[in-house]
BALUM-528334 format. One line per 8 residues: their letters; for each residue x negated, y, z negated of N, C-alpha, C, O. Coordinates in steps of 0.02 Angstrom, whole numbers, plus 50000, padded with zeros to 5 digits. Last residue first. Example, Ala and Ser with C-alpha at 12.3 -4.5 7.8 and 13.67 -1.06 7.14 Angstrom:
SA) 49358 49888 49646 49316 49947 49643 49355 50002 49606 49330 50057 49598 | 49340 49716 49610 49385 49775 49610 49340 49835 49610 49288 49834 49577
//
This chain:
XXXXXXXX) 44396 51166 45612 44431 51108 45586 44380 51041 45602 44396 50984 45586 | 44352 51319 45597 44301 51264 45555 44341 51200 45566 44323 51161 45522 | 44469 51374 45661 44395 51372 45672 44349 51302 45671 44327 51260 45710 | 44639 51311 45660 44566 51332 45606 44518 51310 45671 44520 51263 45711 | 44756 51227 45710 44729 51307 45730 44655 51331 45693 44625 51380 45717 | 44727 51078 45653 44755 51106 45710 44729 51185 45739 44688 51193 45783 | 44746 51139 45486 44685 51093 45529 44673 51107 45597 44624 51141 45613 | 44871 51161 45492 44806 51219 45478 44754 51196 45515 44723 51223 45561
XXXXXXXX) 44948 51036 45512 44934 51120 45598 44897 51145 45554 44860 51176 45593 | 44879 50977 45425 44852 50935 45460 44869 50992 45539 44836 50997 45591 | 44969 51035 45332 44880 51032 45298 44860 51005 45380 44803 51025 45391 | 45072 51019 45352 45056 51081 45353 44977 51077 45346 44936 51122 45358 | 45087 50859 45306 45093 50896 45407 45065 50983 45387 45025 51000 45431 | 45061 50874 45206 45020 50858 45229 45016 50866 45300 44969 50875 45339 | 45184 50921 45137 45129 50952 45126 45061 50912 45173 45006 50936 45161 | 45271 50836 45182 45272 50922 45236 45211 50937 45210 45173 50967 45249
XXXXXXXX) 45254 50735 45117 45255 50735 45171 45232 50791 45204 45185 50795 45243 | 45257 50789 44970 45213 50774 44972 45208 50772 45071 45162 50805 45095 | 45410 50814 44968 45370 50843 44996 45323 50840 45016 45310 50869 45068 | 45529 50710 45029 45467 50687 45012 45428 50751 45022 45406 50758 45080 | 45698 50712 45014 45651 50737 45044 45594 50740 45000 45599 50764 44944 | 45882 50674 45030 45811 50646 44987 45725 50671 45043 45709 50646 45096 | 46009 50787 45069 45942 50756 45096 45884 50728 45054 45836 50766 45046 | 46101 50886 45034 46107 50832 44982 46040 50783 45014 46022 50739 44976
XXXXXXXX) 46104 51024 45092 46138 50955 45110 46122 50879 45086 46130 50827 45118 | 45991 51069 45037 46080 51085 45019 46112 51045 45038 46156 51022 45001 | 45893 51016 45113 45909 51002 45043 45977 51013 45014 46009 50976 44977 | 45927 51063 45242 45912 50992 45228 45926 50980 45157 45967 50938 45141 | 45893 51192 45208 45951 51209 45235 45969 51114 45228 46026 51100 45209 | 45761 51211 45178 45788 51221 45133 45876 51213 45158 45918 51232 45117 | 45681 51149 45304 45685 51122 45244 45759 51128 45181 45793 51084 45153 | 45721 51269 45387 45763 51201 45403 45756 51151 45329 45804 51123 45302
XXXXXXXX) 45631 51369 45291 45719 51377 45291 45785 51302 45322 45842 51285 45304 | 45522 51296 45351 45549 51314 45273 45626 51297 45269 45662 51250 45254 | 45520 51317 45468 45513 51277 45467 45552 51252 45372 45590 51209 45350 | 45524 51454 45512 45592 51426 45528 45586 51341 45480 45637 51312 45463 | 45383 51490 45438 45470 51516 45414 45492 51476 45443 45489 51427 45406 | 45323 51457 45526 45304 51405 45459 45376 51446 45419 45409 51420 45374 | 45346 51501 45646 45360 51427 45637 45364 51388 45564 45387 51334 45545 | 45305 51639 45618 45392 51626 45645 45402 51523 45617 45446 51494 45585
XXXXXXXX) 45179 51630 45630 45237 51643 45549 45276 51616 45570 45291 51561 45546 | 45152 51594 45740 45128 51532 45681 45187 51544 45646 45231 51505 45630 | 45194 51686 45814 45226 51638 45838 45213 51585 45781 45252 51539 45771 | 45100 51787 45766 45162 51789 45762 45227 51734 45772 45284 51737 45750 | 44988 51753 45814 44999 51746 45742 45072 51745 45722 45098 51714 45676 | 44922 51650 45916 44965 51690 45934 44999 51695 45828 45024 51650 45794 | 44777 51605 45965 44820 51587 45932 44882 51628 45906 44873 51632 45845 | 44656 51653 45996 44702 51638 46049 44762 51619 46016 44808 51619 46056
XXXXXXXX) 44567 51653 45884 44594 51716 45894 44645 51731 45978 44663 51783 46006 | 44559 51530 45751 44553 51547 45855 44596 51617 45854 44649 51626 45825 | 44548 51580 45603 44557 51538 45665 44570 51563 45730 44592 51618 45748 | 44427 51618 45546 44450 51544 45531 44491 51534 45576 44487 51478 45602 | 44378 51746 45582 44341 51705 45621 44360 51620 45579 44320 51573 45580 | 44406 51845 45509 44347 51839 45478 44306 51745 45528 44256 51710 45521 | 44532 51909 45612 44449 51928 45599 44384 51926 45555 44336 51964 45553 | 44596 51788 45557 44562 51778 45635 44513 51835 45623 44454 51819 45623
XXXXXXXX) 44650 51820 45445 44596 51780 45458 44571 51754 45522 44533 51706 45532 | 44683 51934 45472 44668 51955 45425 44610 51890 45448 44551 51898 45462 | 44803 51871 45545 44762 51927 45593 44703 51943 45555 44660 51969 45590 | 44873 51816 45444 44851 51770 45494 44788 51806 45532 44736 51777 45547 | 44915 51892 45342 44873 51867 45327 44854 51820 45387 44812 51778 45371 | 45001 51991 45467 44955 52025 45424 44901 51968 45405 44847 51974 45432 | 45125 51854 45451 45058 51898 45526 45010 51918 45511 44960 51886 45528 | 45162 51869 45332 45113 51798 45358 45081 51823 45426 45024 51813 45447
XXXXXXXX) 45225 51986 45339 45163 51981 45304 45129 51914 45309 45071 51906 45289 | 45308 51972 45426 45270 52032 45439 45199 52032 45382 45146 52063 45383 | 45402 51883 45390 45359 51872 45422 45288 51909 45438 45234 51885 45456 | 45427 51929 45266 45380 51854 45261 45353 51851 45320 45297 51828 45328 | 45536 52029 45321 45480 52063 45280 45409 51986 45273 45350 52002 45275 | 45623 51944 45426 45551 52022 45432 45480 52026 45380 45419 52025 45386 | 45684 51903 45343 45650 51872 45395 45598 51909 45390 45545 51907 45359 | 45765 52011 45268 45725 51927 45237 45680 51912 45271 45627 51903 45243
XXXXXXXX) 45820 52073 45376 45765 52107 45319 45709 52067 45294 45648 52074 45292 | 45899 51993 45431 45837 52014 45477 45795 52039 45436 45734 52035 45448 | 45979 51996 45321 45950 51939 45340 45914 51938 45387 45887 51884 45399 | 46040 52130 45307 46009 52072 45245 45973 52017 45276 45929 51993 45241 | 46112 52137 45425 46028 52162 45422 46017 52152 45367 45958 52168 45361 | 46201 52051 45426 46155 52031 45474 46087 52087 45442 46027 52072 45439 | 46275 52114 45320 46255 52064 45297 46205 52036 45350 46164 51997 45327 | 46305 52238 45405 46264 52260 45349 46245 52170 45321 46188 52168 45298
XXXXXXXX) 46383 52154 45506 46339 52177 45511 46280 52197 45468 46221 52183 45481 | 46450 52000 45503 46467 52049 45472 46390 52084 45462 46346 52059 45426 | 46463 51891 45576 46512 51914 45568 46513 51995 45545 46554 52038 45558 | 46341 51822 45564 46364 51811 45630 46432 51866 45630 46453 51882 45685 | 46319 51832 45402 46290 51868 45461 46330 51872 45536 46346 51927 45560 | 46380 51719 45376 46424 51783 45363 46392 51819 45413 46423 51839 45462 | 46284 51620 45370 46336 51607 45424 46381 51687 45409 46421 51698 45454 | 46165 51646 45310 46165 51660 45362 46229 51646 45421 46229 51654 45481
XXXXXXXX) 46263 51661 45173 46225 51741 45208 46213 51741 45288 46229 51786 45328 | 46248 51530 45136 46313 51554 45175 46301 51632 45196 46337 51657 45240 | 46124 51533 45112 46140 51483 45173 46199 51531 45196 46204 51562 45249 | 46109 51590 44994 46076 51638 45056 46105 51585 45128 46103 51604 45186 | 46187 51495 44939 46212 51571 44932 46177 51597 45002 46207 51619 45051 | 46099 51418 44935 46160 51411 44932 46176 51463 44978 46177 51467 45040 | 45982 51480 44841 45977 51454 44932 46041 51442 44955 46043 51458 45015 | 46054 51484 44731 46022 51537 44757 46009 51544 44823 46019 51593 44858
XXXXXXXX) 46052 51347 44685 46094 51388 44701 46083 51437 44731 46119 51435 44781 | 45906 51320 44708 45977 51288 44737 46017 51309 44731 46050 51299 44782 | 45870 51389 44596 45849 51417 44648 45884 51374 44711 45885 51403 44766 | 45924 51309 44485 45939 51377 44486 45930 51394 44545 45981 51420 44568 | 45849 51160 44501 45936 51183 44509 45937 51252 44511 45963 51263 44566 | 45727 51165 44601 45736 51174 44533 45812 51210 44544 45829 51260 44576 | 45670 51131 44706 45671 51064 44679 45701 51095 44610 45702 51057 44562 | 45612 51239 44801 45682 51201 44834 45696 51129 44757 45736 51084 44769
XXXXXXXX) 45498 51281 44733 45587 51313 44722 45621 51273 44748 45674 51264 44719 | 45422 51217 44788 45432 51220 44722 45518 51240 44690 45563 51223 44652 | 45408 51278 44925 45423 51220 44916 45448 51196 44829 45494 51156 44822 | 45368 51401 44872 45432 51399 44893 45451 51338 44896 45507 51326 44875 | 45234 51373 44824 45291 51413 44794 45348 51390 44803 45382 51362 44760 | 45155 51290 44914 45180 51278 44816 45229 51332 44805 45271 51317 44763 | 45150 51399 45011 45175 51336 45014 45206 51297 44944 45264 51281 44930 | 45074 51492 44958 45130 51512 44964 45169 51450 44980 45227 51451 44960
XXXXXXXX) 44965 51421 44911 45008 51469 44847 45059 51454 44880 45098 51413 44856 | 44919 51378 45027 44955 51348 45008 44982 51349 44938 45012 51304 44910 | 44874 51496 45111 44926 51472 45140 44957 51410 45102 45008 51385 45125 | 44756 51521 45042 44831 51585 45043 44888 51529 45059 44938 51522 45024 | 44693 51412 45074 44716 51436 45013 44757 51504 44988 44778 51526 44934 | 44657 51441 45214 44696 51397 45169 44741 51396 45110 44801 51384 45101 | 44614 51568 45212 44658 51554 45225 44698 51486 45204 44756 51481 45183 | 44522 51613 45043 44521 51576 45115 44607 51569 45145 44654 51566 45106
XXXXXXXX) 44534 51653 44922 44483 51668 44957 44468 51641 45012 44410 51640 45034 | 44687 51748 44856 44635 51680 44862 44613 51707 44920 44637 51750 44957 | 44773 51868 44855 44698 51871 44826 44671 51813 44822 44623 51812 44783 | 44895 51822 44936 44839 51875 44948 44766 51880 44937 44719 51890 44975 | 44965 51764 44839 44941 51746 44861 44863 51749 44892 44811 51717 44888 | 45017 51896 44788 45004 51862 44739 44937 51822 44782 44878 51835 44772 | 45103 51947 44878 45033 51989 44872 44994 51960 44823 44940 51987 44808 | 45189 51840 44908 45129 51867 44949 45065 51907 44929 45006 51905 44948
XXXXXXXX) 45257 51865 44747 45212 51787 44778 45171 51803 44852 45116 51777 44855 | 45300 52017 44777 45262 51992 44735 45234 51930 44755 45180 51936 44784 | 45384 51978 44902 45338 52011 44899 45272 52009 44863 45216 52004 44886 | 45482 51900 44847 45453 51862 44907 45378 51916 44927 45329 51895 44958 | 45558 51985 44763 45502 51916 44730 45466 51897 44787 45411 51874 44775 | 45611 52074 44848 45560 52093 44795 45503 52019 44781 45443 52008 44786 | 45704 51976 44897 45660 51992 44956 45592 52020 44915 45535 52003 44931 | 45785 51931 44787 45747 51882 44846 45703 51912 44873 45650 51880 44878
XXXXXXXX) 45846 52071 44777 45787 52031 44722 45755 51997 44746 45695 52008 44743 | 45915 52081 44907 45862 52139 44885 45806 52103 44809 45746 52111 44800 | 46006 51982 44847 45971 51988 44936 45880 52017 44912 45824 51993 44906 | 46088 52031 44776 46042 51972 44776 45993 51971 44825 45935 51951 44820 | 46116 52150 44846 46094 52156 44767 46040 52076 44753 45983 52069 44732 | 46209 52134 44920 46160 52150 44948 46096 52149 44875 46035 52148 44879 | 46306 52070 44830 46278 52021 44895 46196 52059 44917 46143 52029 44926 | 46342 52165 44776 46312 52120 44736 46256 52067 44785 46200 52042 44779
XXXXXXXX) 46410 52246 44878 46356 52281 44842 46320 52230 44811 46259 52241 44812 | 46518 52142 44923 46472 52161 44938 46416 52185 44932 46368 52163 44964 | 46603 52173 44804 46558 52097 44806 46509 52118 44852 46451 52115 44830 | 46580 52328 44723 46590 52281 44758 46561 52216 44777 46501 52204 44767 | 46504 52408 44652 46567 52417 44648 46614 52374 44704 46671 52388 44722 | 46410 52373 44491 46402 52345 44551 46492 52380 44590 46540 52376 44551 | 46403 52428 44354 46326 52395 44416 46345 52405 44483 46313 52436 44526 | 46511 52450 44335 46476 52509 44302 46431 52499 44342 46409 52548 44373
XXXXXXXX) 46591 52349 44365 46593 52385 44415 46554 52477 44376 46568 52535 44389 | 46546 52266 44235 46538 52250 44326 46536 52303 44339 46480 52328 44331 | 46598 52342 44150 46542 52349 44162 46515 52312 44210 46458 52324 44228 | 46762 52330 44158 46706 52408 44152 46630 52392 44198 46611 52416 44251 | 46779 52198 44135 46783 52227 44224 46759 52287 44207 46723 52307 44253 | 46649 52120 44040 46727 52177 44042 46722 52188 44121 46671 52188 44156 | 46568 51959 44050 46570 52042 44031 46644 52066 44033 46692 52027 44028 | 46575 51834 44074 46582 51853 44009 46577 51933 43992 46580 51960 43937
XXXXXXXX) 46540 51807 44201 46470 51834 44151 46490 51863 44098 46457 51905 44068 | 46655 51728 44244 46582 51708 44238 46531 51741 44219 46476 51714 44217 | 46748 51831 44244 46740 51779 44203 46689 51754 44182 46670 51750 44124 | 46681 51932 44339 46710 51954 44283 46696 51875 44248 46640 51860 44228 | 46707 51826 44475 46629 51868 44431 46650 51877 44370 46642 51828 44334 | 46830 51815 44455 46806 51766 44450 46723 51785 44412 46695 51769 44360 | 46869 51969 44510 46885 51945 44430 46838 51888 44410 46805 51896 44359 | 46802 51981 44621 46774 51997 44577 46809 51971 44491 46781 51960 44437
XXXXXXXX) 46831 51803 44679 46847 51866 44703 46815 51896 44625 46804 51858 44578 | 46766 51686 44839 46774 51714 44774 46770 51799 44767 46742 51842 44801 | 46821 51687 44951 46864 51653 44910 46853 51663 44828 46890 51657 44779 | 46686 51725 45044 46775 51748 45039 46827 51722 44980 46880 51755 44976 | 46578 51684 44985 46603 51759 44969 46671 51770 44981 46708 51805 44948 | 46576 51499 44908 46580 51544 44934 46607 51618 44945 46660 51627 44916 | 46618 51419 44764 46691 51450 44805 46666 51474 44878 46710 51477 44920 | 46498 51410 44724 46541 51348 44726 46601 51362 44757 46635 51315 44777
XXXXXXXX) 46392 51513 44772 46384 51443 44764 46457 51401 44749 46456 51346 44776 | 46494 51613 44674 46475 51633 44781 46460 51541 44788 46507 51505 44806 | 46476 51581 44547 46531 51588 44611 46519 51573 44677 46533 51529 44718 | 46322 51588 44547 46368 51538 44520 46412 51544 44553 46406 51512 44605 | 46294 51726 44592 46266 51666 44612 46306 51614 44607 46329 51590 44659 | 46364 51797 44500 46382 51804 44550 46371 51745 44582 46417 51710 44602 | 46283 51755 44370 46380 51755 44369 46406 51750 44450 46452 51713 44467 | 46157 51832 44394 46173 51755 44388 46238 51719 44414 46247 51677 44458
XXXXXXXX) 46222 51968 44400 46196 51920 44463 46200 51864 44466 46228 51833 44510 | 46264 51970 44268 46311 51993 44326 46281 51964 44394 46318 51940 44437 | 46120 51950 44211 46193 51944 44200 46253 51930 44246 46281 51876 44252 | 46059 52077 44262 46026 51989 44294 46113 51945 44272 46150 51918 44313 | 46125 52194 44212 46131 52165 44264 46113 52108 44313 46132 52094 44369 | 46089 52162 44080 46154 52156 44114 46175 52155 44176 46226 52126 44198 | 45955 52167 44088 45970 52109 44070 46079 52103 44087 46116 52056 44099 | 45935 52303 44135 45913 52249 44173 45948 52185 44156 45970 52150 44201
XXXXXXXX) 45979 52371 44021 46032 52392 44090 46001 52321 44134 46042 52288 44166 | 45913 52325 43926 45965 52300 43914 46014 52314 43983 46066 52284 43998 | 45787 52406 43967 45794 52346 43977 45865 52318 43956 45869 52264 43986 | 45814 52522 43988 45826 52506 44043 45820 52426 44021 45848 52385 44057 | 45946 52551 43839 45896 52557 43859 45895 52523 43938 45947 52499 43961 | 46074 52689 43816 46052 52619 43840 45964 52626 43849 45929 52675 43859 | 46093 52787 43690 46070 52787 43751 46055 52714 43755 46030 52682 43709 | 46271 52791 43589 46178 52794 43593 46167 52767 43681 46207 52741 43720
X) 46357 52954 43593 46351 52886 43618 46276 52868 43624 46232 52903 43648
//
């Protein structure tokens, strides 16, 4: 039997994720069931459950990519040369995403994550994971720039992340709900608390 390569194991399994996304997004996890996956990525029930051996496993599967990419765009960020300008890669990013159909689905999906959570444990620590990991690194770049002295070092870093996350996720939880939303707006309230906490304002 010839040997797979990893890239064709990757591309089957973005496959099978996509497929998942799609479901989960229009049925939600309880109602949709793995055959439905099956349909939707055009594969064999073999090779689903060659990836994945449950909806669950898939769930955590999306989860775990979200959280990879959310890494990469931090450490991406990372290398501009002012807080500002960390802080508004990462702003263009995600705000970016809320406007492109694929990643609407995708938020979808993580919406109904946060109502499964309340229910179902291994899906609650998918979603303290999410939290954690953006926050733990918007702290890092906050503490990073209080000791080069941009902003007030009374300023509680942890309490910023927490806000410019909750603040996102209400964004992104507004858009699913069909909400006409002006980013240009948020982009300027965010420009105007940097302003707010900065040194130099």
């Amino acid at each position: 039997m010839p040997k797979v390569s990893q890239s064709h194991r990757s591309a089957r399994r973005a496959q099978i994720l996509d497929a998942a996304i799609v479901c989960f997004s229009r049925q939600g996890f309880h109602r949709t069931t793995m055959q439905e996956i099956v349909r939707q990525s055009k594969l064999s029930p073999g090779a689903i459950y060659n990836y994945f051996a449950s909806k669950e496993t898939i769930i955590e599967a999306i989860a775990n990519d979200r959280h990879s990419k959310e890494r990469e765009l931090f450490a991406e960020a990372k290398r501009e040369a002012t807080l500002e300008k960390v802080l508004h890669r990462i702003r263009d990013s995600f705000f970016g995403q809320l406007e492109r159909p694929r990643e609407r689905l995708r938020r979808r999906v993580t919406i109904q994550c946060w109502s499964e959570s309340q229910r179902n444990p291994r899906i609650l620590k998918l979603i303290r994971r999410g939290l954690n990991g953006p926050r733990i690194l918007l702290v890092g770049i906050l503490r990073e720039a209080q000791r080069r002295g941009e902003i007030d070092k009374q300023v509680d870093a942890d309490a910023v992340a927490r806000f410019l996350i909750a603040s996102f996720h209400g964004l992104a939880l507004q858009a699913e709900w069909g909400e006409q939303m002006g980013m240009e707006n948020f982009n300027d309230l965010l420009d105007r608390f940097l302003r707010a906490i900065m040194t130099n304002r």
